[in-house]
C-alpha positions in Angstrom: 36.3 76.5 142.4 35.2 80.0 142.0 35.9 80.9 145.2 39.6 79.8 144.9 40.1 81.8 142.0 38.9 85.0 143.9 41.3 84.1 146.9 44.3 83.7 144.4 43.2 87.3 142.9 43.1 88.7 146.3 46.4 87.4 146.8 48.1 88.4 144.0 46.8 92.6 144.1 47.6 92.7 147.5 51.2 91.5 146.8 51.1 94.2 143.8 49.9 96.6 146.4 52.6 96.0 148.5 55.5 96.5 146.1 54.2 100.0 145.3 53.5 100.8 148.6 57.3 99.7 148.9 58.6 101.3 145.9 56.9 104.5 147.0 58.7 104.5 150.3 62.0 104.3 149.0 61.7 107.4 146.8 59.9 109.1 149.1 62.0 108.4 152.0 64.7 111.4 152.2 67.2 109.2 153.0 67.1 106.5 150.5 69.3 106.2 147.3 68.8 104.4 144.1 70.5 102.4 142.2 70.7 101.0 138.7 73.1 98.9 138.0 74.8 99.4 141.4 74.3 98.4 144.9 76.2 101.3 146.6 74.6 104.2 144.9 76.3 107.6 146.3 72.6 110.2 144.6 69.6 109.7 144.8 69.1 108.2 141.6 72.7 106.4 140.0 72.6 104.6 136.7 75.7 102.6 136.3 76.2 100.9 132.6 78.3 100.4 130.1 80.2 102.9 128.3 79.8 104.0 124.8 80.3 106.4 122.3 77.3 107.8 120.7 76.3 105.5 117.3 75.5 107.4 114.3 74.0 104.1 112.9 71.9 101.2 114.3 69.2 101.2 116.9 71.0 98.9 119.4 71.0 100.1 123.2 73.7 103.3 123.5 74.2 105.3 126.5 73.3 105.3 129.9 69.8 106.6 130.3 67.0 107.4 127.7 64.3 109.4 128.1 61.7 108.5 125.4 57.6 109.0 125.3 54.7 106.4 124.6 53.9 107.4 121.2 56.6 108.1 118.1 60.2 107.1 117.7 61.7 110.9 119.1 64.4 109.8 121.9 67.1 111.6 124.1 70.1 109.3 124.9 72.4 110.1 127.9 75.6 108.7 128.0 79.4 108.6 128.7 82.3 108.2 126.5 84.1 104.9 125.9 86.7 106.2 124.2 87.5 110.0 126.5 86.4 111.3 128.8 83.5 113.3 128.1 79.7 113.1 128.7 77.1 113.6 126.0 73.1 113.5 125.3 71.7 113.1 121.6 68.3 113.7 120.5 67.7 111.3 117.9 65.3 108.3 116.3 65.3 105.1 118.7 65.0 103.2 114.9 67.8 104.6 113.2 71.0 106.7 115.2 71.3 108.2 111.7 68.6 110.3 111.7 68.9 113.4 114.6 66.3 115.5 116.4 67.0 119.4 117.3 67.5 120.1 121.0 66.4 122.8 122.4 67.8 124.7 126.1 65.1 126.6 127.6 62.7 127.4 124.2 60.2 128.9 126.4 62.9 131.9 127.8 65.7 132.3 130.4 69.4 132.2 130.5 71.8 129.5 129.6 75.1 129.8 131.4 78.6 127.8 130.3 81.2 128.0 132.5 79.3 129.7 134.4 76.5 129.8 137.4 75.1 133.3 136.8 74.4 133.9 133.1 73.5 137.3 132.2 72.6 137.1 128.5 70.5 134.2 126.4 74.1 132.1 126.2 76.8 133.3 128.2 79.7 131.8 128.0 82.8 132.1 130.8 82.5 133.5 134.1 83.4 137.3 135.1 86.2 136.8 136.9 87.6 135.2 133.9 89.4 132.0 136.0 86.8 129.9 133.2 87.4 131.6 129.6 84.8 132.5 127.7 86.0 130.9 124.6 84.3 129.5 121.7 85.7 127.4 118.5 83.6 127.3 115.0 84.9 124.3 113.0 84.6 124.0 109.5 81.5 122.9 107.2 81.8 119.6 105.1 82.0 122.3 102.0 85.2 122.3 100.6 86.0 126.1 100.9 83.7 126.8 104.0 85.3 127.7 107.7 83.4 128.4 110.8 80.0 130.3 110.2 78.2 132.4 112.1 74.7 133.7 111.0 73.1 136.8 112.1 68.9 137.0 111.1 67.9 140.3 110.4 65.7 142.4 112.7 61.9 142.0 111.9 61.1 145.6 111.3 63.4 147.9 108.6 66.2 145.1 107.8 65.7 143.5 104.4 69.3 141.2 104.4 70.5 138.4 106.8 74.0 139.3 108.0 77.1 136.6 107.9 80.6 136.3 109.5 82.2 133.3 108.1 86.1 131.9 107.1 86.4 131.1 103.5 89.0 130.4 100.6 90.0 128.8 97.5 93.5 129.1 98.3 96.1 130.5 100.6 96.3 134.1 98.8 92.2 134.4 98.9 91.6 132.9 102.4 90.0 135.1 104.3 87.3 136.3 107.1 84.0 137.9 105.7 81.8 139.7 107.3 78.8 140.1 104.6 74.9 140.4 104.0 73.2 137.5 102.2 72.7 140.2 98.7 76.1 140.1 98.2 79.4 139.4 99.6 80.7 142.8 98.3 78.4 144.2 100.7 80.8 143.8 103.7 84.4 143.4 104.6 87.4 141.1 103.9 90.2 140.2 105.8 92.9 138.3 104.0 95.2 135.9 106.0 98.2 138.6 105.4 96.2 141.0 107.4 94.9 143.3 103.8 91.4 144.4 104.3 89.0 144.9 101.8 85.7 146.9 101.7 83.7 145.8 98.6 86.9 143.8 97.8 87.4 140.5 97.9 91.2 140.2 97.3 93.1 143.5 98.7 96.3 143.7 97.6 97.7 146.3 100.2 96.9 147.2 103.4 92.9 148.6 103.4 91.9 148.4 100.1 87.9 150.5 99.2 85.9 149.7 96.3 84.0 152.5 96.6 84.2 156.3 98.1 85.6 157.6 101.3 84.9 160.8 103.6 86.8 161.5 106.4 87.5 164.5 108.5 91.5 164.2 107.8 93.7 161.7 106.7 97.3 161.6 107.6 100.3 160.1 106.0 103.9 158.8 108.1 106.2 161.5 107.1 108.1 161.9 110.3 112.1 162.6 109.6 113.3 159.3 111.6 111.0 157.1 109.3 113.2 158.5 106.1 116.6 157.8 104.6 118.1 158.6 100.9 116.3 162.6 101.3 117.2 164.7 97.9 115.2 167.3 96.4 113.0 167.8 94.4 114.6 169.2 90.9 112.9 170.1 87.4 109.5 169.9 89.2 108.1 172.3 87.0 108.8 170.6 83.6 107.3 167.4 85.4 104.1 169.5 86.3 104.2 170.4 82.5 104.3 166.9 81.4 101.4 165.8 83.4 97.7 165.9 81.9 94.3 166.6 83.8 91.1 165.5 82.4 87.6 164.9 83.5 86.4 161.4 82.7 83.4 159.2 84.2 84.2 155.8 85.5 83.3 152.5 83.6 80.4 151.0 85.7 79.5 148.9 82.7 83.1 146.9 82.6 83.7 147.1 86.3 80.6 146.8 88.2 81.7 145.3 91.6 84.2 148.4 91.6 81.3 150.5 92.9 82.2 153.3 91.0 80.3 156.7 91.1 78.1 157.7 88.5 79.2 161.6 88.8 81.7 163.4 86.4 85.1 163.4 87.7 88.5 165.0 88.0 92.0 163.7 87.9 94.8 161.6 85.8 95.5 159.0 83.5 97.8 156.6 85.7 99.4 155.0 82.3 100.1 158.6 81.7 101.4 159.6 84.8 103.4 156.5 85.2 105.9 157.9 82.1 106.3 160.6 84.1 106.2 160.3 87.5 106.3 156.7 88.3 107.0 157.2 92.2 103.3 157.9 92.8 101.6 155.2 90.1 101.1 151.9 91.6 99.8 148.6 90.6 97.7 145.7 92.3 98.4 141.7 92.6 96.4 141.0 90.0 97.4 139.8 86.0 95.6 142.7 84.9 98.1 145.2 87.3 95.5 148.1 87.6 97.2 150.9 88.5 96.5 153.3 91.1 98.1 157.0 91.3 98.9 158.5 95.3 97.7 161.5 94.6 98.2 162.9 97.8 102.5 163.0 96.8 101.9 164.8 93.6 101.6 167.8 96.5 105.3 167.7 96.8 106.1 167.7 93.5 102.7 171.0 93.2 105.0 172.6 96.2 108.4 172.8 94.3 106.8 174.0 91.0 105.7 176.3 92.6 108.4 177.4 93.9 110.3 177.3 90.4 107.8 179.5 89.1 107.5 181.9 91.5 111.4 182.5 91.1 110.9 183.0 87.5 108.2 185.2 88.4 110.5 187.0 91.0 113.2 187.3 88.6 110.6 188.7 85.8 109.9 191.3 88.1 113.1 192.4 88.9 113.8 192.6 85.1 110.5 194.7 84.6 111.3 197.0 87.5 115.1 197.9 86.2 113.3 198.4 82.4 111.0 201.1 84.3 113.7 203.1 86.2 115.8 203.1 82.5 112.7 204.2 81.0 111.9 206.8 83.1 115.5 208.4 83.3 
């Protein structure tokens, strides 16, 4: 009876035998192809299934292929769209589809390349002679105000902030594109949907709007003769240079601390005051509170022509002075 047994054993490892020694020719042979689900495979290796979306719930069989390891519940599904035509691979839990797994393109170096076979730079996306675009779309966060984010981790040595460009808005007259460090998001620029921009300010309410102070080698204003209509001159500019009022004054940091204001003593006008006077040069900004602004750089037109109102008084002084000293000296 024994010996039976051993003849049946001996059968059935050599028949095991065979079918790897089989199975090892066909993948080895160069000119064999295998298929899954197919009997004409075209690759080496074809998988031929079902179609199917990727579940975000269950743990039923999704995709085409998985690749999966002997210990824990970690899983990559391939697979192809049911509904379009697209392609797509999800790391994820083989127990639940809700919960995902990170996915990582080369994590130990190299180039990754889209649109393109010759990447030059860790993701490159588009090729260089620009037939594939190198375009790339940031849709919106689940938070109500929150567009497209990108984030931008600070350097390991000297940086202490985290840098982010982001879209973002309560409302149509606030939407806007930051560009801000993670201290504060005064600590950047904004540009509104109307095309105002904002440094340190989060609302501009004209073209570039500064919180904050300016140098520059020059700045120049539009004054060419083709850009103007309506020209008159200016008359009683020397009663209006009367009316106006310097002072020295220090800026309200306590009231108005996102206004970055300078802490130094400084020079100028009163814009309330100014505005009774010379309202051409005082504005005011789309907010309830209209703060007003004064252009200081057009009061020179109005310096210019006092000026020249004094200096004919002063001309026409002298001329008195000088016919007093001939009558006197007669």
């Amino acid at each position: 009876m024994d010996y039976f047994k051993s003849l049946i054993l001996i059968y059935s490892t050599m028949k095991q035998a065979v079918l790897v020694i089989a199975l090892c020719f066909v993948f080895l042979n160069g000119k064999a192809q295998t298929g899954i689900g197919t009997t004409t495979p075209v690759n080496k290796l074809e998988i031929v299934t079902t179609k199917a979306d990727p579940a975000s719930t269950g743990a039923t069989a999704n995709g085409n292929f998985r690749l999966g390891a002997t210990v824990g519940t970690h899983v990559l599904d391939f697979g192809l769209s049911s509904s379009s035509t697209y392609s797509w691979l999800q790391a994820r839990d083989k127990g639940t589809y809700a919960t995902n797994y990170f996915l990582s393109l080369n994590p130990n170096g190299g180039y990754v390349g889209l649109g393109t076979s010759s990447p030059y730079s860790t993701l490159t996306v588009g090729n260089a002679a620009g037939t594939i675009a190198g375009e790339i779309s940031l849709n919106p966060s689940s938070a109500q105000y929150e567009g497209g984010q990108i984030n931008i981790k600070k350097s390991l040595v000297g940086s202490t902030a985290d840098w982010i460009i982001d879209q973002y808005g309560t409302s149509s007259s606030d939407a806007r594109i930051r560009i801000f460090n993670s201290l504060s998001e005064t600590n950047g620029l904004s540009i509104l949907e109307n095309g105002n921009v904002g440094m340190g300010s989060l609302t501009p309410s004209v073209r570039l709007q500064v919180n904050g102070d300016i140098i520059a080698n020059s700045i120049a204003g539009s004054s060419d003769l083709r850009y103007k209509t309506n020209i008159r001159p200016v008359e009683n500019a020397l009663n209006t240079v009367k009316s106006l009022r310097g002072v020295y004054f220090n800026w309200n940091q306590k009231e108005f601390p996102t206004k970055d204001f300078s802490d130094k003593t400084e020079l100028g006008f009163i814009a309330q005051e100014v505005e009774k006077v010379l309202p051409e040069v005082v504005t005011k900004d789309n907010t309830p509170e209209q703060y007003r602004s004064v252009k200081y750089d057009k009061v020179v037109a109005l310096l210019v022509e006092a000026i020249k109102e004094q200096q004919k008084q002063i001309d026409s002084l002298t001329k008195k002075v000088r016919r007093l000293s001939k009558k006197r000296n007669k």
